[in-house]
C-alpha positions as CSV (number, residue, x, y, z in Angstrom):
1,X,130.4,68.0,202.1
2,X,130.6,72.2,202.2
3,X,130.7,72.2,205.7
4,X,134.2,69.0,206.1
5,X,135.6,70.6,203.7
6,X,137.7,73.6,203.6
7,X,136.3,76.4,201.0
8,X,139.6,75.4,198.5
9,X,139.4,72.0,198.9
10,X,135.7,72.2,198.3
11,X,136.2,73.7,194.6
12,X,138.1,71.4,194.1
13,X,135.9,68.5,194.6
14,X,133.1,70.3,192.8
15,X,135.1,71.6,189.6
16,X,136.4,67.1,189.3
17,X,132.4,66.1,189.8
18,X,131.7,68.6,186.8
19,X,134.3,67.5,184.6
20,X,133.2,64.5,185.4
21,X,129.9,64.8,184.8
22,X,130.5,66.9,181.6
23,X,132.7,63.9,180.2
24,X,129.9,60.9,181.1
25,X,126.5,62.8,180.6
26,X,126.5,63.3,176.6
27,X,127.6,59.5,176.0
28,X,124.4,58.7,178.3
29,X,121.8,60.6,176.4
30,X,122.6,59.3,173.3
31,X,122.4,56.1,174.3
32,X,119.7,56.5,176.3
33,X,117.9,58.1,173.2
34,X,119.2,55.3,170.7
35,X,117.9,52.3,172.7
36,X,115.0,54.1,173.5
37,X,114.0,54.5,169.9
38,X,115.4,51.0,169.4
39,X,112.9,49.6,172.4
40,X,110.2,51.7,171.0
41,X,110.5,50.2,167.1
42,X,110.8,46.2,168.8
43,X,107.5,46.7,171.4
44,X,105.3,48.0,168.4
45,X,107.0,47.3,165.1
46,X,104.4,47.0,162.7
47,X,101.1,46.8,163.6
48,X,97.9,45.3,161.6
49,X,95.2,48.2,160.8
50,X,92.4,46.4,163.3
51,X,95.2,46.3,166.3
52,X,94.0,47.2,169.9
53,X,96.4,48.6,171.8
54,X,96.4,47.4,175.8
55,X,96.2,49.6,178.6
56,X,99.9,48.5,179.1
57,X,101.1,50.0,175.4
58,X,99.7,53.1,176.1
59,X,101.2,53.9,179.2
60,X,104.5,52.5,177.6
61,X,103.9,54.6,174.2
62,X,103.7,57.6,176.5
63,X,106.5,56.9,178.8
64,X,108.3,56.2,175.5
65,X,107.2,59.7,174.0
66,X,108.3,61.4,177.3
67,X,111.3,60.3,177.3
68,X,112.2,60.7,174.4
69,X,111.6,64.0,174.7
70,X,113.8,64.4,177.5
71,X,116.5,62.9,175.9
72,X,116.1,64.8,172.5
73,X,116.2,68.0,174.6
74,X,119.1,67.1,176.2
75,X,121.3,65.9,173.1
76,X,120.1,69.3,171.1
77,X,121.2,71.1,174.3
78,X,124.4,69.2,175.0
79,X,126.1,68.8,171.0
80,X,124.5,71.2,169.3
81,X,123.9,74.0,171.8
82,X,120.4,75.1,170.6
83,X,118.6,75.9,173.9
84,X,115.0,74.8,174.1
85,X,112.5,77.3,172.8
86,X,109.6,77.4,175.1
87,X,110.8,75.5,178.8
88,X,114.1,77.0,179.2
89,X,114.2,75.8,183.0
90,X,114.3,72.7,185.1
91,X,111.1,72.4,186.6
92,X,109.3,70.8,183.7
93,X,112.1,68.2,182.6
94,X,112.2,67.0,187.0
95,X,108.4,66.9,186.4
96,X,108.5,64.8,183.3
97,X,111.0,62.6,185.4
98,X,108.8,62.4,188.1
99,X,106.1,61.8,185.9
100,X,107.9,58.8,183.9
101,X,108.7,57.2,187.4
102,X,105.0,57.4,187.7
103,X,104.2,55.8,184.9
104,X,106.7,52.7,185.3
105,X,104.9,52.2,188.6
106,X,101.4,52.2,187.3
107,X,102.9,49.9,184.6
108,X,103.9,47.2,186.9
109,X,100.7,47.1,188.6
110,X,98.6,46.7,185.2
């Protein structure tokens, strides 16, 4: 798109994608986050003292706490401005993406 367009046209287009990605973003973490939690409460609820958890459960429980994560991060980040502590890049978050893709595909095999 840099290379069609000209360099004030292409400021342009970049400065409305922010804006709009500024404006949607938030409303998608906490969403994501609440249904997530939500999801998380209905798959395990309560569970008897003797309960065995599948193979299945535990790669969900840990998807789960992954994302979770991720979405935690980025609501502290987004409303509340409080930067993480310790991973203060992108690497580890695209990881834990990666990782969570991963996971869903190991899931549907199981």
């Amino acid at each position: 798109m840099q290379k069609s367009l000209s360099e004030e046209k292409y400021k342009e287009v970049r400065s409305y994608f922010a804006k709009l990605t500024r404006a949607i973003v938030p409303k998608a973490l906490v969403v994501a986050v609440i249904s997530g939690i939500y999801l998380f409460h209905i798959s395990f609820g309560n569970l008897p003292p003797d309960y065995n958890f599948s193979s299945f459960q535990i790669l969900l429980s840990l998807k789960a706490v992954l994302g979770l994560w991720l979405g935690l991060r980025g609501v502290l980040q987004v409303f509340f401005g409080i930067q993480p502590f310790v991973f203060k890049g992108h690497r580890l978050p695209f990881i834990l993406v990666i990782m969570i893709i991963f996971l869903s595909q190991i899931m549907y095999s199981v």
